[in-house]
N, C-alpha and C positions, 0 to 999 in steps of 0.2 A: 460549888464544884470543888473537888479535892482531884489533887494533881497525884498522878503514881511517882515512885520517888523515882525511875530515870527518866521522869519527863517534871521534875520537881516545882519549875516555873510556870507560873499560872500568867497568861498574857493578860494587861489589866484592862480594862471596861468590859464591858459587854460579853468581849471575847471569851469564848469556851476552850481555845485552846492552850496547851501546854507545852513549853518547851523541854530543852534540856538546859539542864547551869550552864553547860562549856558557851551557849548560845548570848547569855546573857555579855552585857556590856563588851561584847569582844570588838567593837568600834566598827561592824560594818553591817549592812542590811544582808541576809539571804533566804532562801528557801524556807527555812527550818526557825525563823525567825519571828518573830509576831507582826501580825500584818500592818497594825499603825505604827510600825517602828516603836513600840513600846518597851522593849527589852532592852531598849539605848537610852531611856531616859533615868534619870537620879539614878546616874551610874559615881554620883564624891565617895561610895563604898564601893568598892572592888569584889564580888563575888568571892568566896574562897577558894574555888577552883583554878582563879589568875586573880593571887592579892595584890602584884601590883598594877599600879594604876600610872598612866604616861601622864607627862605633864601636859599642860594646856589641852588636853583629848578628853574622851567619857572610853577611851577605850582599857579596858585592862587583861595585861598578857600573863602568864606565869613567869615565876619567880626566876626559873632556870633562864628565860631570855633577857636578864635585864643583866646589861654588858656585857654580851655573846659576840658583839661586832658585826652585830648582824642588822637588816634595817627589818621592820614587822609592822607595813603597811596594812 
């Protein structure tokens, strides 16, 4: 199955469906996400859409919030 490119990310096993980037590695489960939580795993590379990556997390935010003073649970 080939993923359209604003849904770019292919959920992995079994699964048919497709996310979008912003979705991948962003450190939390939702809707829009892949069902076995697979879009949070082997997240030590940061998507390009948020290349940096928090420490001790699999979560990664964009660049512009990294010391904003802001907290990004």
């Amino acid at each position: 199955m080939h993923c359209p490119s604003k849904r770019s990310f292919k959920c992995p096993g079994n699964n048919t469906k497709c996310i979008n980037m912003k979705f991948v590695c962003d450190g939390r489960p939702n809707s829009f996400a892949c069902p076995d939580g697979g879009d949070e795993k082997n997240c030590d590379i940061c998507p390009s859409v948020r290349s940096y990556k928090c420490p001790d997390s699999t979560k990664c935010i964009d660049m512009k919030y990294v010391c904003d003073g802001e907290s990004r649970d």
